[in-house]
mmCIF file of the N, C-alpha and C atoms, coordinates in Angstrom:
data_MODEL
# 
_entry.id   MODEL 
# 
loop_
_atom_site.group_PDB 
_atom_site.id 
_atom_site.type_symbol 
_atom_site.label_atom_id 
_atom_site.label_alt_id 
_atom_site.label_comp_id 
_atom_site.label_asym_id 
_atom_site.label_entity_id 
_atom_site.label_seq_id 
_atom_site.pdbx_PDB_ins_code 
_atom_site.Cartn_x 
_atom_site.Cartn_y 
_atom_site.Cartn_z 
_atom_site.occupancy 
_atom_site.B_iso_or_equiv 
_atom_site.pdbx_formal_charge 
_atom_site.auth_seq_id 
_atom_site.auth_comp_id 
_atom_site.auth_asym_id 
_atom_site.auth_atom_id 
_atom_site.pdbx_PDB_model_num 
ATOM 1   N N  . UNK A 1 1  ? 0.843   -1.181 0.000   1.00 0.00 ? 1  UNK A N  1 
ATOM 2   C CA . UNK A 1 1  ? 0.000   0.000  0.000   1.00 0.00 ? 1  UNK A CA 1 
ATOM 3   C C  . UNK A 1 1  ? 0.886   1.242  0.000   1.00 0.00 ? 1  UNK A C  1 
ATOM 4   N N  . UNK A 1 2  ? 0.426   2.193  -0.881  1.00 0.00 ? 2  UNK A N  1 
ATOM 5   C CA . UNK A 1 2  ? 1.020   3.505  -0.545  1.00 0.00 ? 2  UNK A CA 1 
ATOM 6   C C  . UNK A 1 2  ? 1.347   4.330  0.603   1.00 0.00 ? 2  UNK A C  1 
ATOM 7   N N  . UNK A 1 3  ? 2.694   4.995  0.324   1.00 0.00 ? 3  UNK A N  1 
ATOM 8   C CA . UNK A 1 3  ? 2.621   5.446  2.074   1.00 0.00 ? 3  UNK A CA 1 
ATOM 9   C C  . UNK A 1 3  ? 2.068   7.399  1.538   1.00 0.00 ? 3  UNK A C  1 
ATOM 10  N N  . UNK A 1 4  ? 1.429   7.752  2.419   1.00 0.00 ? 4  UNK A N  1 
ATOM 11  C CA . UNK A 1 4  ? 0.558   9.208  2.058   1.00 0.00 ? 4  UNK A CA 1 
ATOM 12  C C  . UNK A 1 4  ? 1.315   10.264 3.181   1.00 0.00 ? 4  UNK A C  1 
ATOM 13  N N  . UNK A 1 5  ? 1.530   11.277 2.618   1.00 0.00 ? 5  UNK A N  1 
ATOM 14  C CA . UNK A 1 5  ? 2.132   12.612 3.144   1.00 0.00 ? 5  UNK A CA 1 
ATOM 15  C C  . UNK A 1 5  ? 1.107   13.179 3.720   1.00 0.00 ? 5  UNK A C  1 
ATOM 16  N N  . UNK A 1 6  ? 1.280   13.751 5.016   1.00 0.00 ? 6  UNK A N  1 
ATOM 17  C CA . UNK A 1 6  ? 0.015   14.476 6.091   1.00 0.00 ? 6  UNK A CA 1 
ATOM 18  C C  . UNK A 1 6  ? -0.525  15.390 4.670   1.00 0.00 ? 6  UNK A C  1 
ATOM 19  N N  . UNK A 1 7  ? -2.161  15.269 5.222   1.00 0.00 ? 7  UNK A N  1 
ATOM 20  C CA . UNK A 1 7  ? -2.938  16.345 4.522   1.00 0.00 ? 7  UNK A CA 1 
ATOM 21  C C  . UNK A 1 7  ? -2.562  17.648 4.167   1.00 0.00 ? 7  UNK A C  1 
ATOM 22  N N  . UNK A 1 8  ? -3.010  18.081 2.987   1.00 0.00 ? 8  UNK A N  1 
ATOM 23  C CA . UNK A 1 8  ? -2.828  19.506 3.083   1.00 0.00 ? 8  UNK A CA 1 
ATOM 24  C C  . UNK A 1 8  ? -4.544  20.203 2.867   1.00 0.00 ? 8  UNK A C  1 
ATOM 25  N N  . UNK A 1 9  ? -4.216  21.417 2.760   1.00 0.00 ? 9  UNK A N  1 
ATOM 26  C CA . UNK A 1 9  ? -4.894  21.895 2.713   1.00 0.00 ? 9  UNK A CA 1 
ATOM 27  C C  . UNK A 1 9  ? -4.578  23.240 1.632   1.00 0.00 ? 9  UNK A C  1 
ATOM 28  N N  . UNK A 1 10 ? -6.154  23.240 0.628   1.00 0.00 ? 10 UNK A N  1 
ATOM 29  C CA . UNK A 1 10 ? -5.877  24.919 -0.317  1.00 0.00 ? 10 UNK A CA 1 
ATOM 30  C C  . UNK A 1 10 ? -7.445  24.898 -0.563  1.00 0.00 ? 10 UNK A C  1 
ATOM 31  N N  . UNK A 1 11 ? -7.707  25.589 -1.597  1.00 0.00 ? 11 UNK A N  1 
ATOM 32  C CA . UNK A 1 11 ? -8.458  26.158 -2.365  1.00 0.00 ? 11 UNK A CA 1 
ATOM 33  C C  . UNK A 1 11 ? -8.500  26.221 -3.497  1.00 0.00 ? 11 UNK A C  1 
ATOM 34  N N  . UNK A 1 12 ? -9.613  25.832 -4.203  1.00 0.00 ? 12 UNK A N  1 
ATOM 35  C CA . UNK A 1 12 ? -10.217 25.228 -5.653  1.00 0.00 ? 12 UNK A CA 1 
ATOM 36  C C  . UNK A 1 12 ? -10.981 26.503 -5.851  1.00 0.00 ? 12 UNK A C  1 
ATOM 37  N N  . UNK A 1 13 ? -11.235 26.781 -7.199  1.00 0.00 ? 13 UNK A N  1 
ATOM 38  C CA . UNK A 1 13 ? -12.585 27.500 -7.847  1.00 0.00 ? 13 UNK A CA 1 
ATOM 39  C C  . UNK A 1 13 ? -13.627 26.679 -7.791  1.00 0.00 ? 13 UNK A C  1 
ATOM 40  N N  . UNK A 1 14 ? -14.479 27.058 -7.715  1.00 0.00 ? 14 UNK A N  1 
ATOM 41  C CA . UNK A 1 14 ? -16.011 26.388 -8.069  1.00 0.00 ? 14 UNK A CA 1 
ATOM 42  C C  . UNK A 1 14 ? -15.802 25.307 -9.411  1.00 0.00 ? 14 UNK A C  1 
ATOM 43  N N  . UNK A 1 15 ? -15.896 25.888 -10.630 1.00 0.00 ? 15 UNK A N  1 
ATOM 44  C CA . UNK A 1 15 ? -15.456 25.278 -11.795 1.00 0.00 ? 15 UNK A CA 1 
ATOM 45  C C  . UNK A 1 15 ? -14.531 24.047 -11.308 1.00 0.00 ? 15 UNK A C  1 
ATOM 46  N N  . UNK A 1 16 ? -13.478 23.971 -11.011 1.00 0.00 ? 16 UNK A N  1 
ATOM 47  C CA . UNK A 1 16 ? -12.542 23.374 -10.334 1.00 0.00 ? 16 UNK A CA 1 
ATOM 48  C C  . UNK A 1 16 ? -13.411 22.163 -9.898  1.00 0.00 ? 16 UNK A C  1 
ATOM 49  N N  . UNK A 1 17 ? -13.886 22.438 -8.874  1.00 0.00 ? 17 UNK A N  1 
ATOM 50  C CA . UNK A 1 17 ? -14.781 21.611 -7.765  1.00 0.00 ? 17 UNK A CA 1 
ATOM 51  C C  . UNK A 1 17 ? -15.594 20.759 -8.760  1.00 0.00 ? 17 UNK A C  1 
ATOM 52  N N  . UNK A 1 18 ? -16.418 21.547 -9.179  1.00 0.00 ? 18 UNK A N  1 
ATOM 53  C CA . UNK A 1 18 ? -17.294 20.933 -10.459 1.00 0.00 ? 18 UNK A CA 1 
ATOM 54  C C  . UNK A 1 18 ? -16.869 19.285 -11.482 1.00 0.00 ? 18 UNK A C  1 
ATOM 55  N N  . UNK A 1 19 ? -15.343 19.872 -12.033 1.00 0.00 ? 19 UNK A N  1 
ATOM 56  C CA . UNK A 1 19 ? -14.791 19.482 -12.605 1.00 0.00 ? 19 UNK A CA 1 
ATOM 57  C C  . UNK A 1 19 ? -14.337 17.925 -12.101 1.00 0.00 ? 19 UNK A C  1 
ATOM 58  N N  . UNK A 1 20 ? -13.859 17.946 -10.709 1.00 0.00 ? 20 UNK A N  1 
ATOM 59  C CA . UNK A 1 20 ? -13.226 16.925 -10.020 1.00 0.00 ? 20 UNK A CA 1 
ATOM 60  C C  . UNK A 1 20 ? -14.270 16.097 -9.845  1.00 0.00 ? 20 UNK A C  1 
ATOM 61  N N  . UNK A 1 21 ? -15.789 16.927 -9.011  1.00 0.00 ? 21 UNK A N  1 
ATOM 62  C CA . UNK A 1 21 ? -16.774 15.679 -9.262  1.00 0.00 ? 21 UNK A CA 1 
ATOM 63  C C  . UNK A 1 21 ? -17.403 14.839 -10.042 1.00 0.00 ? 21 UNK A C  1 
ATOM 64  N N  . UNK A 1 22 ? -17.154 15.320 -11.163 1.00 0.00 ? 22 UNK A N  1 
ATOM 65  C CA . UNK A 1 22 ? -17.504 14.689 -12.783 1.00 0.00 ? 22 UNK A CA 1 
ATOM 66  C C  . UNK A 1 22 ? -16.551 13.519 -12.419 1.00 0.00 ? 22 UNK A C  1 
ATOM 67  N N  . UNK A 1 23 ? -15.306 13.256 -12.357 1.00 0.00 ? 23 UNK A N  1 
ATOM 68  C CA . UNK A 1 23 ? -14.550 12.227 -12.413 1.00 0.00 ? 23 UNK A CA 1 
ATOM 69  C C  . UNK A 1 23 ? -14.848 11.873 -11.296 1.00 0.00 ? 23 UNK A C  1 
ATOM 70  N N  . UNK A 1 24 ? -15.309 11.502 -10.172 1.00 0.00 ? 24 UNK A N  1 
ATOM 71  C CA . UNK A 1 24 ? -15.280 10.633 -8.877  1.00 0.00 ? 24 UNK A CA 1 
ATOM 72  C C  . UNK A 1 24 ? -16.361 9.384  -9.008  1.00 0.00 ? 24 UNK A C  1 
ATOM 73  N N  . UNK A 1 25 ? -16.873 9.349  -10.528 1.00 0.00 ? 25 UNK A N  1 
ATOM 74  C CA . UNK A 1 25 ? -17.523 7.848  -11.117 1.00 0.00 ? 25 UNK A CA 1 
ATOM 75  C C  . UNK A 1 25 ? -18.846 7.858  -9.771  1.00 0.00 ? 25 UNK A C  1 
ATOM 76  N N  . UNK A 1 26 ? -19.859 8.747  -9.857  1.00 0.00 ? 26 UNK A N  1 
ATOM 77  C CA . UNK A 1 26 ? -20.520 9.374  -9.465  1.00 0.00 ? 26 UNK A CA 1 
ATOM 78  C C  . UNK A 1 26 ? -20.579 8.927  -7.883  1.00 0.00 ? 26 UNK A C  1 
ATOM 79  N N  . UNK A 1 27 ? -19.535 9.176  -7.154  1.00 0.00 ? 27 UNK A N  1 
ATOM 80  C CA . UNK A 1 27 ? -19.346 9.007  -5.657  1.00 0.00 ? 27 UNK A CA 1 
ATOM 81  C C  . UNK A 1 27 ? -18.536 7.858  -5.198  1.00 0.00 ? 27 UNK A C  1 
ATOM 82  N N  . UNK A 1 28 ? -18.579 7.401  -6.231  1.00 0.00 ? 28 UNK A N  1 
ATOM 83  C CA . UNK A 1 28 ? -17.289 6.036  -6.406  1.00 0.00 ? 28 UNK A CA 1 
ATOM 84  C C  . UNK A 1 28 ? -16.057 6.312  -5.771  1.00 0.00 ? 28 UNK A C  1 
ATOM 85  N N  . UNK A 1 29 ? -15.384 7.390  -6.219  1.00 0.00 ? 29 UNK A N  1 
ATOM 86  C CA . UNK A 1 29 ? -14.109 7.253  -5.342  1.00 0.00 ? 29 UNK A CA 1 
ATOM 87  C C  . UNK A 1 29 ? -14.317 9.237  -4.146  1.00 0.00 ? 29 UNK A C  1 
ATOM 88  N N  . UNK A 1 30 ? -13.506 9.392  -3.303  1.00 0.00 ? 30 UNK A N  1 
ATOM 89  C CA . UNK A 1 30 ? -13.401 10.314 -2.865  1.00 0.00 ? 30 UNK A CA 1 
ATOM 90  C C  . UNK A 1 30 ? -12.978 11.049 -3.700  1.00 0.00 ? 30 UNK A C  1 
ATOM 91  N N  . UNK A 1 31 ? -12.683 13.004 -3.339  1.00 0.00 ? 31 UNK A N  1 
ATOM 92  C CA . UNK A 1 31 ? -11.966 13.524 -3.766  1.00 0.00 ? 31 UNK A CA 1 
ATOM 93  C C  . UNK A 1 31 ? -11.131 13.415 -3.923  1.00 0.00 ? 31 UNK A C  1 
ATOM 94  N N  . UNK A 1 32 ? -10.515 13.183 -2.848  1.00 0.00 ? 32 UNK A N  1 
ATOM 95  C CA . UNK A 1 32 ? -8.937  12.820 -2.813  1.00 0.00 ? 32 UNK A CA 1 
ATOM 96  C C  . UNK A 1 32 ? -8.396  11.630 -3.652  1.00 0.00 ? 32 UNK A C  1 
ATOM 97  N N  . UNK A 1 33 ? -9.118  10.632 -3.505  1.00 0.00 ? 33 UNK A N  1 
ATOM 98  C CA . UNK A 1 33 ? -8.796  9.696  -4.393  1.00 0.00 ? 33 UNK A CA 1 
ATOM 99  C C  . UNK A 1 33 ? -8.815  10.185 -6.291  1.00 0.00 ? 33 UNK A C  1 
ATOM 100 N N  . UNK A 1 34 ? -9.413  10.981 -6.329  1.00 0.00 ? 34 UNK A N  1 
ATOM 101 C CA . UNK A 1 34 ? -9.593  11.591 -7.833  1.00 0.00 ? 34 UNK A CA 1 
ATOM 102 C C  . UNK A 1 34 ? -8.550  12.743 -8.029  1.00 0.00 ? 34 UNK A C  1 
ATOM 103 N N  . UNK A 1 35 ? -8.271  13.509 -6.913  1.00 0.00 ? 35 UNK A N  1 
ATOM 104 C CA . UNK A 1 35 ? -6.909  14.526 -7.018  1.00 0.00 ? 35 UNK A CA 1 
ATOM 105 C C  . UNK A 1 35 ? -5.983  13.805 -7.246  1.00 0.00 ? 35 UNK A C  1 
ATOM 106 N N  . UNK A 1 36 ? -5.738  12.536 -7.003  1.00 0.00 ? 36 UNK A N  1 
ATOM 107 C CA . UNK A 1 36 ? -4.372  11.327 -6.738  1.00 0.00 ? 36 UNK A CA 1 
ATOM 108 C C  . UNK A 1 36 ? -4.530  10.920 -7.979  1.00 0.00 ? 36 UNK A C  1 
ATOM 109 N N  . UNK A 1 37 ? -5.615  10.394 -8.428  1.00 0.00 ? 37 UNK A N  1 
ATOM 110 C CA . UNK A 1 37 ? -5.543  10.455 -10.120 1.00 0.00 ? 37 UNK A CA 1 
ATOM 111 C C  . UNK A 1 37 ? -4.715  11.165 -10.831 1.00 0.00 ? 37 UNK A C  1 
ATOM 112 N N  . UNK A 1 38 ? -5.460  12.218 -10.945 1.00 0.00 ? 38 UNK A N  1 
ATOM 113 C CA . UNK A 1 38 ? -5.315  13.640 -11.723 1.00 0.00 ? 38 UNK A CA 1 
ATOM 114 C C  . UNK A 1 38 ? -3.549  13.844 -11.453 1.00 0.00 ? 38 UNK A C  1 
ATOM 115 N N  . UNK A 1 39 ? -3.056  14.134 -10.335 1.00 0.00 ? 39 UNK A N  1 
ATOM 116 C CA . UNK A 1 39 ? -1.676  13.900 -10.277 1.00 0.00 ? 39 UNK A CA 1 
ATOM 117 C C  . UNK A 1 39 ? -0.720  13.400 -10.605 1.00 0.00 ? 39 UNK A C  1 
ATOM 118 N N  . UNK A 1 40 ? -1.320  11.839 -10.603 1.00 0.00 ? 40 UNK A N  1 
ATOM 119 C CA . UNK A 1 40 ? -0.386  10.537 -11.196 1.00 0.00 ? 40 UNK A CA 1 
ATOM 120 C C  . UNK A 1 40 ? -0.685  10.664 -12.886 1.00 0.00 ? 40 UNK A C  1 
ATOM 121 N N  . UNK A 1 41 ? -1.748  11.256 -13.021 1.00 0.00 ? 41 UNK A N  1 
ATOM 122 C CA . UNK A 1 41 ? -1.191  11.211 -14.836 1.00 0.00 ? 41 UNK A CA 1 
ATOM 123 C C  . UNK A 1 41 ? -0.721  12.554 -15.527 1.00 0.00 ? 41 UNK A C  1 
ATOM 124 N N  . UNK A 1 42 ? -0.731  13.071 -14.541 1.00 0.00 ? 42 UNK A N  1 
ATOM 125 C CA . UNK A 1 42 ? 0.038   14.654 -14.559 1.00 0.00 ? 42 UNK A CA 1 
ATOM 126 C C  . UNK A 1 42 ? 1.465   14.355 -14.820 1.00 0.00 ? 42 UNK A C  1 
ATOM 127 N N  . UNK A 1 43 ? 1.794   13.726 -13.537 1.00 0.00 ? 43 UNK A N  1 
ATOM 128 C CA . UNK A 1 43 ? 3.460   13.247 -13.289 1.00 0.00 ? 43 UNK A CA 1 
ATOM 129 C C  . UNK A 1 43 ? 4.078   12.471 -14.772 1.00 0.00 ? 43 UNK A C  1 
ATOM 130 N N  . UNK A 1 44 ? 3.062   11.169 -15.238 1.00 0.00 ? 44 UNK A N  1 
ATOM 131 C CA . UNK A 1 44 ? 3.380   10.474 -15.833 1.00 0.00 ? 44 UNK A CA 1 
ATOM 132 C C  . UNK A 1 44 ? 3.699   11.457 -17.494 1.00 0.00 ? 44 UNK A C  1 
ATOM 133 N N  . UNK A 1 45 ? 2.866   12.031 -17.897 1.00 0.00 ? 45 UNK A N  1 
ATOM 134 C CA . UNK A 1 45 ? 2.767   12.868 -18.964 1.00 0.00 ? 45 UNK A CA 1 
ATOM 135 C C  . UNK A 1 45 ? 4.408   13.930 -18.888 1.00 0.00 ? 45 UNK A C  1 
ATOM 136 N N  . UNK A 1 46 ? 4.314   14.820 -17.801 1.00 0.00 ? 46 UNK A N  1 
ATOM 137 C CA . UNK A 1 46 ? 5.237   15.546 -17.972 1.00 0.00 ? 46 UNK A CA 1 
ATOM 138 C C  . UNK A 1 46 ? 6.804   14.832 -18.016 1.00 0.00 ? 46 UNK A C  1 
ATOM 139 N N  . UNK A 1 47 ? 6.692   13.446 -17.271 1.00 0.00 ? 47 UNK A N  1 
ATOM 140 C CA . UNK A 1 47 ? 8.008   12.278 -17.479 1.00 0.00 ? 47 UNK A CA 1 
ATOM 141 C C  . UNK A 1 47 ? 7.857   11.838 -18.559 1.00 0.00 ? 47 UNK A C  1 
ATOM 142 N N  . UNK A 1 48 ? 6.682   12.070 -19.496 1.00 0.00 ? 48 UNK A N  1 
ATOM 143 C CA . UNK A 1 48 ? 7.130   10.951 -20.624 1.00 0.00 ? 48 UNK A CA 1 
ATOM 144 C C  . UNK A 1 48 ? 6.835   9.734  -20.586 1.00 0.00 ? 48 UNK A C  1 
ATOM 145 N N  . UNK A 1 49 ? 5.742   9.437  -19.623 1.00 0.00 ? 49 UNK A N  1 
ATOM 146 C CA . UNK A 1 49 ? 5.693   8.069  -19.124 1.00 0.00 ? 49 UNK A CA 1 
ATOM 147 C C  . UNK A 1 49 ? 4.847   7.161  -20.749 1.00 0.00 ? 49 UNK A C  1 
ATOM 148 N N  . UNK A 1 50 ? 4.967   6.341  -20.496 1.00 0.00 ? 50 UNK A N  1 
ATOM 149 C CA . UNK A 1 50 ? 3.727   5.828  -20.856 1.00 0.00 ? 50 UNK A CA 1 
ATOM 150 C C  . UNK A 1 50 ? 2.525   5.296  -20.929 1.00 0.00 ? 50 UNK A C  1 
ATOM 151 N N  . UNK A 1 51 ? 2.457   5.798  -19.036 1.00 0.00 ? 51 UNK A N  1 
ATOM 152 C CA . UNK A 1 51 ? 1.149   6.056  -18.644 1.00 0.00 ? 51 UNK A CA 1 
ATOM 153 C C  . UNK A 1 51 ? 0.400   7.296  -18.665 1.00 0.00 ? 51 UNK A C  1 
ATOM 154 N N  . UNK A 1 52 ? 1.031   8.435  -19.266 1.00 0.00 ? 52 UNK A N  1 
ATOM 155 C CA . UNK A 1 52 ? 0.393   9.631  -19.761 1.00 0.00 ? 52 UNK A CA 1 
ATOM 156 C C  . UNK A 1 52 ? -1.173  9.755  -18.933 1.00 0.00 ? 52 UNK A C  1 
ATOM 157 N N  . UNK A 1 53 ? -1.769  10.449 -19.460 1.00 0.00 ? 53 UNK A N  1 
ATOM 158 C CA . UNK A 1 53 ? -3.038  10.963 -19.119 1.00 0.00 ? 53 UNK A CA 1 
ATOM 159 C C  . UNK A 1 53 ? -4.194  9.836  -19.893 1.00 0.00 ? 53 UNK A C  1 
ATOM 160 N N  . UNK A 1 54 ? -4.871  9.459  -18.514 1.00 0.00 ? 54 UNK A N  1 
ATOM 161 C CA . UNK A 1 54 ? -5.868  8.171  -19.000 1.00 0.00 ? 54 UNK A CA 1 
ATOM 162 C C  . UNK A 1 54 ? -6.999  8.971  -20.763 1.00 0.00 ? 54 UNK A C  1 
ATOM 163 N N  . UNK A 1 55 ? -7.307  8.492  -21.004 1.00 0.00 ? 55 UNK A N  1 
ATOM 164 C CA . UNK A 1 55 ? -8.602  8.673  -21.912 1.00 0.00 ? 55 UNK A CA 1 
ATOM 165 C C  . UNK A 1 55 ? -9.515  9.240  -21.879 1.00 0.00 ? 55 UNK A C  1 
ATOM 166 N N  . UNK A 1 56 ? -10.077 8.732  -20.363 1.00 0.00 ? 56 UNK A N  1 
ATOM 167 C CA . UNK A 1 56 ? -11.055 9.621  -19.451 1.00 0.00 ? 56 UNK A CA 1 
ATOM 168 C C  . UNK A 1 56 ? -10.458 11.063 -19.371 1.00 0.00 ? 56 UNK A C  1 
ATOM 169 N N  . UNK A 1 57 ? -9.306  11.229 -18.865 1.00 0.00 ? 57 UNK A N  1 
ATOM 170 C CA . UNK A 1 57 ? -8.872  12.775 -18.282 1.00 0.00 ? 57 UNK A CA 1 
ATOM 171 C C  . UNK A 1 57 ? -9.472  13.292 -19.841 1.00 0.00 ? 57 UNK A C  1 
ATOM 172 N N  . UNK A 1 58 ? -8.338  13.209 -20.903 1.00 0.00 ? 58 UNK A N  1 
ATOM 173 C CA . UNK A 1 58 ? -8.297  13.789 -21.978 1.00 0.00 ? 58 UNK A CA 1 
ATOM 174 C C  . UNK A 1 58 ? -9.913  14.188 -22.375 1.00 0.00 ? 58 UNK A C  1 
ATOM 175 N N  . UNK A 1 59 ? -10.649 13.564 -22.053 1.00 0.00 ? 59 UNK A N  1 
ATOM 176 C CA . UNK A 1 59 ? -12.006 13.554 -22.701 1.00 0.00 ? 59 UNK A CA 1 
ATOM 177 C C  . UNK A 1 59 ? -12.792 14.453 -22.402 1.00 0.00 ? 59 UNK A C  1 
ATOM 178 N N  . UNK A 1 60 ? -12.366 14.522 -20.075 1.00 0.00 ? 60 UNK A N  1 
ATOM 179 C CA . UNK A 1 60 ? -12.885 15.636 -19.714 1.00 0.00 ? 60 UNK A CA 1 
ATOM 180 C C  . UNK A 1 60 ? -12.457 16.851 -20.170 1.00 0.00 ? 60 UNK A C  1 
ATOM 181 N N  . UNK A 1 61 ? -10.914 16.536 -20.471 1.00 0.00 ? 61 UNK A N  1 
ATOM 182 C CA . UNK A 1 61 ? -10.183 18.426 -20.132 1.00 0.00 ? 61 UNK A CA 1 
ATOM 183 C C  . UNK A 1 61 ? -11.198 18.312 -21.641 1.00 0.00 ? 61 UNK A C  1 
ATOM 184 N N  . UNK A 1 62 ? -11.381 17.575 -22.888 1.00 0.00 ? 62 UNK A N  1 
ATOM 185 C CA . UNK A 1 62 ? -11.914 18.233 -24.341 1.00 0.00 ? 62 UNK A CA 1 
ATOM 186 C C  . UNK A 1 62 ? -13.093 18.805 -24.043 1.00 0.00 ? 62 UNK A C  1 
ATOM 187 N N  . UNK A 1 63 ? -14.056 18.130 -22.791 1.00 0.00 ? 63 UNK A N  1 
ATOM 188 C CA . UNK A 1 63 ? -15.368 18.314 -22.940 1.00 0.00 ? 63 UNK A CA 1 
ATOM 189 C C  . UNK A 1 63 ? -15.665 19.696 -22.516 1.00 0.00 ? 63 UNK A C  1 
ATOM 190 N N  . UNK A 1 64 ? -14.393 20.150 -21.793 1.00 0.00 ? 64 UNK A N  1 
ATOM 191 C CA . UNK A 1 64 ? -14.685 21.649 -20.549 1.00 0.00 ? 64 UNK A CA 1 
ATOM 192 C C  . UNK A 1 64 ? -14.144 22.638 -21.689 1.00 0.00 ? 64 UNK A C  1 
ATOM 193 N N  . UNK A 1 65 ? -13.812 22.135 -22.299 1.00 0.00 ? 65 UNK A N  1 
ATOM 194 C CA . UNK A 1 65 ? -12.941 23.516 -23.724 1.00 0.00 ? 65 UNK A CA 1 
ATOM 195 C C  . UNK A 1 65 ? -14.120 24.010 -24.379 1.00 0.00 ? 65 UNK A C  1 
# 
């Protein structure tokens, strides 16, 4: 299991907020569990990974444009 860094804490826009609950597979996972997403294919993309940004992400960021 993953080891997790104490909480933090910030501030989202509304939009923002909006956005994240669209992906939480309608209450399926927490926020947090969907920020940890969003991160890990953040990371992977800007490394070059070839786990890049799932299908899903891409689909949302097209759908919000």
């Amino acid at each position: 299991m993953a080891s997790f860094a104490p909480p933090l804490s910030f501030s989202i826009t509304e939009e923002q907020l909006a956005w994240l609950d669209q992906r939480r597979r309608h209450g399926a996972l927490s926020r947090s569990a969907a920020l940890r997403q969003v991160l890990d294919a953040a990371i992977a993309a800007e490394q070059g990974g070839a786990g890049g940004p799932s299908p899903a992400l891409l689909a949302t960021v097209a759908a919000q444009r």
